[in-house]
C-alpha positions in Angstrom: -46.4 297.0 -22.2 -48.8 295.4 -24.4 -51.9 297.0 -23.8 -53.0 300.6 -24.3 -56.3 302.6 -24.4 -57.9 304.3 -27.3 -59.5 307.6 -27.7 -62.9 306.2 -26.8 -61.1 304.5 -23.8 -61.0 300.9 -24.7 -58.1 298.6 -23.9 -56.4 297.7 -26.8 -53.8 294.9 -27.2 -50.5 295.3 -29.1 -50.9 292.7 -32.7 -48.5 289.9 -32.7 -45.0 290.4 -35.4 -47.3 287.9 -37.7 -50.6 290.2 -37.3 -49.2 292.9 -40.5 -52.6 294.4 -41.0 -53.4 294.8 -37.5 -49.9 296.7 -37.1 -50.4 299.0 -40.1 -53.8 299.8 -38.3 -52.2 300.5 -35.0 -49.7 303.3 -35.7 -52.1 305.3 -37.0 -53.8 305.4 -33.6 -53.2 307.3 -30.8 -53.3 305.6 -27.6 -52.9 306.2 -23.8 -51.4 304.3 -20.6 -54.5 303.0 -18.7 -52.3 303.6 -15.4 -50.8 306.5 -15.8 -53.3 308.0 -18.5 -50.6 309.9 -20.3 -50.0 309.4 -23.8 -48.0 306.3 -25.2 -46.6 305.1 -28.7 -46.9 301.7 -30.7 -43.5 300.5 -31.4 -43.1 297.9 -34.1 -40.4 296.5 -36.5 -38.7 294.0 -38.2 -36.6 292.9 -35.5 -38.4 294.5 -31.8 -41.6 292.9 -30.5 -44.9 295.2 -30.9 -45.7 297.1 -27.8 -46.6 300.2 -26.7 -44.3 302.4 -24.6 -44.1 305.8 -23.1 -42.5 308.8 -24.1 -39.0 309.5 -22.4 -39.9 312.1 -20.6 -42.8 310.2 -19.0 -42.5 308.6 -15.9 -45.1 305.9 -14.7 -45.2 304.0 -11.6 -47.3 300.9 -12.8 -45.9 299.9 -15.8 -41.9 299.6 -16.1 -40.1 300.9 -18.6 -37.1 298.8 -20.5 -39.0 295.7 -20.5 -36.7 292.9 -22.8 -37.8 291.4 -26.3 -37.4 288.2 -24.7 -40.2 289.6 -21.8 -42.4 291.1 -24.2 -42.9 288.3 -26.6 -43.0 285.7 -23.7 -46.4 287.6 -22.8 -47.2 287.7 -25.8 -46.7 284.1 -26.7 -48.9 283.2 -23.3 -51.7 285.2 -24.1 -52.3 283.5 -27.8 -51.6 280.4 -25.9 -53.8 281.1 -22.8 -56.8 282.6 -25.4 -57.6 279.3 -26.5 -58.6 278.0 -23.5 -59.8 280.5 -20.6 -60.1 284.3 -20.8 -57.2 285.8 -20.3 -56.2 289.7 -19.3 -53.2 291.1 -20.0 -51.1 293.4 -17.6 -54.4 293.3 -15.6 -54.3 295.8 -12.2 -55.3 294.4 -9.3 -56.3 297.1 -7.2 -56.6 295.5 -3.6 -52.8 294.4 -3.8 -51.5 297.6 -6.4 -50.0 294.4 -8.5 -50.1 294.2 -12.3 -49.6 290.2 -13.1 -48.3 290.0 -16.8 -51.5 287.6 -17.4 -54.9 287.1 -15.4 -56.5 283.5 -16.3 -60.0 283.4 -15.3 -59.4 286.6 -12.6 -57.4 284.6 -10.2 -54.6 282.6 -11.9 -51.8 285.2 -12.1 -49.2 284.9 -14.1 -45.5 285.8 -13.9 -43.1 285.6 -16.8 -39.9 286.5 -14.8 -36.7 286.8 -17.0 -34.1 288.8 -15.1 -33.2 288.1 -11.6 -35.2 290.0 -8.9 -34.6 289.8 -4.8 -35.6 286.9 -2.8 -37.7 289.4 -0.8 -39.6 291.0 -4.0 -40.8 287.4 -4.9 -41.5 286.6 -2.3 -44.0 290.0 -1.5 -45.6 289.8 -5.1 -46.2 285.5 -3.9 -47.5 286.3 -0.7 -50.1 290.0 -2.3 -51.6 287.0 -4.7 -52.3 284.4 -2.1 -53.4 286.5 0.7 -56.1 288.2 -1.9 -57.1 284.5 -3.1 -54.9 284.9 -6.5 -53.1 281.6 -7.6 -50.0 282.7 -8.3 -48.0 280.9 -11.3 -44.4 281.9 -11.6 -42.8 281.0 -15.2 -38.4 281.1 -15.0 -37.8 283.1 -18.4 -34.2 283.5 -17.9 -30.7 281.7 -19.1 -31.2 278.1 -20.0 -30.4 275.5 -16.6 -27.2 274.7 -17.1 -26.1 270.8 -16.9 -23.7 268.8 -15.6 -23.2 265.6 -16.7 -26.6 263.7 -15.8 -27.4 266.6 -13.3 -28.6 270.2 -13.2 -27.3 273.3 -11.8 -30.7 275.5 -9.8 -29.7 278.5 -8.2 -31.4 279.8 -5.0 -32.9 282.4 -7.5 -34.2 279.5 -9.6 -35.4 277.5 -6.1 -37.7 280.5 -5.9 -40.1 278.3 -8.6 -40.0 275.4 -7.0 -43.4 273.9 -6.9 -44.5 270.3 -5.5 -47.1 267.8 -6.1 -47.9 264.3 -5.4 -47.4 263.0 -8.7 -44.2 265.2 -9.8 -42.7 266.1 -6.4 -40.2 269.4 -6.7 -41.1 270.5 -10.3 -40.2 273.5 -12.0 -40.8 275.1 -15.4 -39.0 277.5 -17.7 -40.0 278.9 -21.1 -37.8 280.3 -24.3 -39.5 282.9 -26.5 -36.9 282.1 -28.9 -37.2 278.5 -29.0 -41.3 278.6 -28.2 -40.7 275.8 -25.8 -41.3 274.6 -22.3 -39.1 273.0 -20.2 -40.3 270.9 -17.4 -37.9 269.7 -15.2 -39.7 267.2 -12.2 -38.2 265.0 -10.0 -36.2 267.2 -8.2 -33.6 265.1 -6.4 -30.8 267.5 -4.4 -27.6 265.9 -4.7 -26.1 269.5 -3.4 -27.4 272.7 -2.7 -27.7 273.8 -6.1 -27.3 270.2 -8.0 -30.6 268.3 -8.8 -31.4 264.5 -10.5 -34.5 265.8 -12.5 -37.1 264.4 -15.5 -37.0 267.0 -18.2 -39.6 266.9 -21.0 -39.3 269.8 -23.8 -43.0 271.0 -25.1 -43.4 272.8 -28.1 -46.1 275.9 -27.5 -48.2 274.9 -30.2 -48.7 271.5 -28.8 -49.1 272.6 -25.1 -52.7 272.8 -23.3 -54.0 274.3 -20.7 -54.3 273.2 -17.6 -50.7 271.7 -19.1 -50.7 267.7 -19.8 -47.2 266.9 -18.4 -46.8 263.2 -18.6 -45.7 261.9 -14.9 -44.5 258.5 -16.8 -40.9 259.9 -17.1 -38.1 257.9 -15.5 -35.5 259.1 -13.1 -31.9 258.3 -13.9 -31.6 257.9 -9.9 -30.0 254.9 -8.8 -28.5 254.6 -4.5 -25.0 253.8 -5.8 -24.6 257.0 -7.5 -25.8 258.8 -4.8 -23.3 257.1 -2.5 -20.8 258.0 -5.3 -21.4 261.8 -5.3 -22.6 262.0 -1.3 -18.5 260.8 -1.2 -17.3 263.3 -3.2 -19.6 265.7 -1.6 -18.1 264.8 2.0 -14.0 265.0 0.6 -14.9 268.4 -0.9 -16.1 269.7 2.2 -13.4 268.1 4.4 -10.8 269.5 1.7 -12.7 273.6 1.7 -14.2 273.6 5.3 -10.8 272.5 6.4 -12.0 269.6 8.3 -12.3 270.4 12.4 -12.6 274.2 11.7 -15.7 273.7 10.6 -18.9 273.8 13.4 -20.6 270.2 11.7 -17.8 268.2 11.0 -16.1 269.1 14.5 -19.4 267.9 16.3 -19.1 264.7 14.4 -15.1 264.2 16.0 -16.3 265.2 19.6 -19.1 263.0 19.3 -16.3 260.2 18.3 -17.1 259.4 15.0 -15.0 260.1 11.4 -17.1 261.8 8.9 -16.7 259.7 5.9 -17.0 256.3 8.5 -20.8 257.3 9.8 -23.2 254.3 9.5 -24.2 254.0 5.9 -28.2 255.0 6.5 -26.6 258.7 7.5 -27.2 260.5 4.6 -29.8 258.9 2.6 -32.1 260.5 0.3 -35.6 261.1 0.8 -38.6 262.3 -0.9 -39.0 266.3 0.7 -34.8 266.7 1.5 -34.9 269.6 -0.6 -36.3 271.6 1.9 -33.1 271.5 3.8 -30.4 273.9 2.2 -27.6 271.5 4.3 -26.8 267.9 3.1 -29.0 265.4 3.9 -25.6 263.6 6.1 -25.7 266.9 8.5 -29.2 266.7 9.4 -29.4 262.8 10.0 -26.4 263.0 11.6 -27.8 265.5 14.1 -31.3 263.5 14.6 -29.4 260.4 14.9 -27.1 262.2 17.9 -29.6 263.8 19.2 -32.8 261.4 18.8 -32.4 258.1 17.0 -29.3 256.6 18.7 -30.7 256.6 22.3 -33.8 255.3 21.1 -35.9 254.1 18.0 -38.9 254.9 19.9 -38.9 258.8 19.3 -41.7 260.0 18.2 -41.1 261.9 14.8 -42.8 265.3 17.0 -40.2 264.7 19.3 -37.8 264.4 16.2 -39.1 267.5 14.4 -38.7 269.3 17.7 -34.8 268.2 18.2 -34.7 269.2 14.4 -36.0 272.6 14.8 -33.8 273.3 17.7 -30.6 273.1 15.3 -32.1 275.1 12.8 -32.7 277.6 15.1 -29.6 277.5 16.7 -27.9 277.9 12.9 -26.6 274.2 12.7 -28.6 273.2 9.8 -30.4 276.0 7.3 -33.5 275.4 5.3 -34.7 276.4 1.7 -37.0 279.2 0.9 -40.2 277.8 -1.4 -42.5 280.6 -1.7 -44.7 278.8 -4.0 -45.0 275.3 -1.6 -46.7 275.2 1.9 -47.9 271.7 1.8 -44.2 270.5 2.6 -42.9 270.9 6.6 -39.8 269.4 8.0 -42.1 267.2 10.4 -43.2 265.4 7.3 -39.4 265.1 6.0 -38.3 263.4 9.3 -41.3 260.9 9.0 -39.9 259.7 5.6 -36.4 259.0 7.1 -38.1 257.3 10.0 -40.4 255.0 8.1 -37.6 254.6 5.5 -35.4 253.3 8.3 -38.0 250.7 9.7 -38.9 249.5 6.3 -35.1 248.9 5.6 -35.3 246.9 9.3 -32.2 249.3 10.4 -30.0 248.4 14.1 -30.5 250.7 16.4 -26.9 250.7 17.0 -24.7 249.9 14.1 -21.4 248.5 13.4 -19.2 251.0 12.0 -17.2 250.8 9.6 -12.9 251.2 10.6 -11.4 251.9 7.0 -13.0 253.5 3.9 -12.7 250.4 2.2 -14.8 248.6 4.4 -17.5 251.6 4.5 -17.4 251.5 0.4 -18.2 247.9 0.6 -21.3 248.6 3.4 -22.3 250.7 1.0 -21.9 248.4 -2.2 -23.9 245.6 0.2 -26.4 248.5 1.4 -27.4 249.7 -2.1 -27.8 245.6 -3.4 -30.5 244.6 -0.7 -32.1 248.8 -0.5 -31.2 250.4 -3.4 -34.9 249.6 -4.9 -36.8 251.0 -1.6 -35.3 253.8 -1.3 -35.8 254.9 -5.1 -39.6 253.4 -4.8 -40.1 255.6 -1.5 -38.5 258.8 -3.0 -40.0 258.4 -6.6 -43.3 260.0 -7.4 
């Protein structure tokens, strides 16, 4: 914890490892939790960040015990950062919801520094307290750096717990090192898999960030159609090789229905601009509106669509991501992407398809010539 109270019962914030004199002034003090009310200790060294902490044989139900450097100096970090701008609490309580936010900007931005993993459920209970008690909840990922892959990144479900979205970033998502003192700001988002995203990054130094935070939406995507082809391919032979082809529930409706999974017309599993609220591949749900909606008739309506939609989902055909931090996004809104993507592209309403894998390859060579530009315009932010 980094805030204690003193014997005339003000709050008192642990000094930064670069404040000596304020440190030499603090142990001498004697200090007590202003949750629990029993006594606590200022802890400072060469090595550990300044905090105050409880004795062992106290226990305390509002502060945690056992809190990392990393998590400490992160806070700590935010609220020099945050100071210079707005006024900022620390470890504030918020009585109505029996929540302690690590930071409260203005008293209702509250913000979470989360560097260990924590239940789905638990976030999303400390999301929903903030909202529903007009807080503006801002979650900041503290943990292991986001691993990459080539040109791609690897986000966990745990990690798809920060998505945010906005018109000018789409999916975004930021992380900061204590050790580093940087931001990362990964926007963007493009699912390529479940857990394997196209994204901007840009790196901020602390010193140089502001608040509200000045990303720059100029960044470029490395996004291009063929390479999505490329890696929806791969995606399609790895499921074929680990699903075991007909075993599996989607890729047997696609051979009842009379179609071969890596032969579907070439608009079945294009990219588009919310996709990432589906947890299944973007060829599994178009292949099921197309079945279902689109091939009897382009004149659906995209209600109609969203209802056919829904229907699978329910039914446990297709599953959907958790955002806990993004309501402005609804399937509904997906589907009308796809739609509008397929009349601006002028598609058939019932295609030629292709009989070899060669001939589908060259489909898609052709498709991404005349529509690779469109589709990256329409998903691009």
């Amino acid at each position: 914890m980094l805030i204690a109270m003193n014997e005339k019962g003000e709050l008192i914030r642990a000094a930064a490892q670069e404040e000596a004199e304020r440190i030499k002034e603090l142990k001498n003090g004697v200090y007590l939790c202003p949750a629990c009310q029993n006594p606590v200790i200022f802890k400072a060294g060469t090595i550990k960040v300044p905090h105050f902490a409880h004795k062992q044989s106290e226990i305390c139900q509002s502060f945690s015990e056992g809190e990392s450097a990393k998590h400490l100096k992160g806070k700590s970090d935010f609220y020099g950062w945050l100071s210079l701008y707005k006024e900022v609490q620390l470890e504030a309580f918020l009585p109505e919801i029996s929540q302690r936010p690590d930071l409260l900007i203005d008293m209702r931005i509250a913000v979470e520094f989360q560097c260990s993993s924590i239940a789905s459920d638990l976030f999303i209970q400390r999301t929903n307290g903030y909202v529903a008690n007009g807080y503006i909840p801002l979650w900041i990922y503290g943990g292991p750096p986001i691993k990459k892959r080539g040109e791609l990144y690897t986000f966990t479900p745990f990690h798809r717990l920060f998505f945010q979205y906005s018109s000018s970033f789409g999916y975004w998502f930021l992380a900061y090192s204590p050790d580093t003192e940087k931001f990362s700001f990964y926007s963007k988002l493009i699912p390529i898999q479940s857990s394997l995203y196209h994204a901007s990054v840009q790196e901020i130094p602390l010193h140089k960030m502001t608040y509200p935070p000045a990303f720059s939406p100029s960044f470029t995507s490395s996004f291009s159609l063929s390479s999505w082809f490329q890696q929806k391919h791969r995606w399609l032979q790895r499921q074929l090789y680990f699903r075991k082809g007909i075993s599996d529930p989607f890729f047997r409706f696609v051979y009842e229905a009379g179609h071969h999974p890596l032969l579907l017309p070439v608009w079945i599993g294009l990219p588009v601009r919310s996709m990432a609220l589906m947890k299944s591949h973007p060829i599994e749900w178009q292949f099921y509106l197309w079945h279902d909606c689109l091939s009897r008739t382009r004149k659906t309506t995209v209600k109609q669509a969203a209802k056919a939609l829904t229907r699978r989902i329910l039914k446990g055909d297709l599953q959907i991501n958790v955002f806990p931090l993004i309501s402005s996004l609804t399937v509904e809104g997906m589907i009308e992407e796809y739609i509008e993507l397929l009349k601006e592209a002028g598609i058939a309403e019932q295609p030629l398809l292709s009989r070899t894998t060669f001939e589908q390859t060259e489909k898609e060579k052709a498709f991404a010539a005349e529509f690779g530009e469109l589709v990256k315009r329409r998903l691009m932010f």
